[in-house]
N, C-alpha and C positions, 0 to 999 in steps of 0.2 A: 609761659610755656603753654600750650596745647598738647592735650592728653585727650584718650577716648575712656571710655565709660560703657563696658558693653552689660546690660538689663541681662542679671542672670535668668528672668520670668520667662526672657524675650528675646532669647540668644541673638535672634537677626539683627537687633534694636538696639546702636550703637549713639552716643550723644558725644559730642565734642564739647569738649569743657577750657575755657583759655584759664588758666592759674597761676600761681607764682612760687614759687619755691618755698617760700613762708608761710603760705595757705595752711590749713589743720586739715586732716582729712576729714574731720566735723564738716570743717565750711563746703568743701569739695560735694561731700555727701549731700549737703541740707541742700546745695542747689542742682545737684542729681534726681533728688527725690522731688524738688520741686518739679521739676521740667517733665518726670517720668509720672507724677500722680504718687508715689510713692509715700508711705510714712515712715521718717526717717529716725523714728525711735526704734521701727523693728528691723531695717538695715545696718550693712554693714559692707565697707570696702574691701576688697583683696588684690593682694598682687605676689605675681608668681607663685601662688598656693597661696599664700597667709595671707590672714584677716589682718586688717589693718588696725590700729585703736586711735578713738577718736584725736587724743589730743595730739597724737603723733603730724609734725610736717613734711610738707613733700619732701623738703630736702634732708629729713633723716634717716631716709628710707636707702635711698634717695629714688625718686622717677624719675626717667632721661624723660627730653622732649620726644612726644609722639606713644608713647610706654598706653597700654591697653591696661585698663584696673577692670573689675567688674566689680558690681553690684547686685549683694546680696538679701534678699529680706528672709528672717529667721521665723520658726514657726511655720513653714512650707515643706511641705512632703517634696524629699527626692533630691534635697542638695545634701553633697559632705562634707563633711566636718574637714575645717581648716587647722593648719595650725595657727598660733595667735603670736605676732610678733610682738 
């Protein structure tokens, strides 16, 4: 499936990610932050408000195909607080 990825830093800054329903949102993450320069010990994914955790998979969420997650890194002034599924 292909999902986007929009860079909370970098609102305009959108990454297309092809994945799989089995994917972890670890993996999803670690090649987000690769692609963004990002360190991905101080990120974190969200969708529809809530932070994702790591070991959680796509499909438990579940993302439809095409579903926008963003990307957040923690320790930055000026984002809010998620809830955590």
């Amino acid at each position: 499936m292909r999902i986007s990825v929009r860079n909370g830093l970098v609102p305009s800054e959108i990454l297309d990610v092809d994945a799989w329903g089995s994917d972890t949102i670890e993996s999803v993450k670690s090649q987000v932050c690769q692609a963004l320069g990002l360190d991905a010990s101080a990120a974190f994914l969200a969708y529809q408000g809530y932070a994702l955790s790591d070991d959680m998979k796509l499909d438990d969420i579940p993302v439809p195909e095409g579903a926008e997650l963003l990307i957040m890194v923690t320790g930055v002034v000026g984002y809010n607080v998620l809830q955590s599924l």
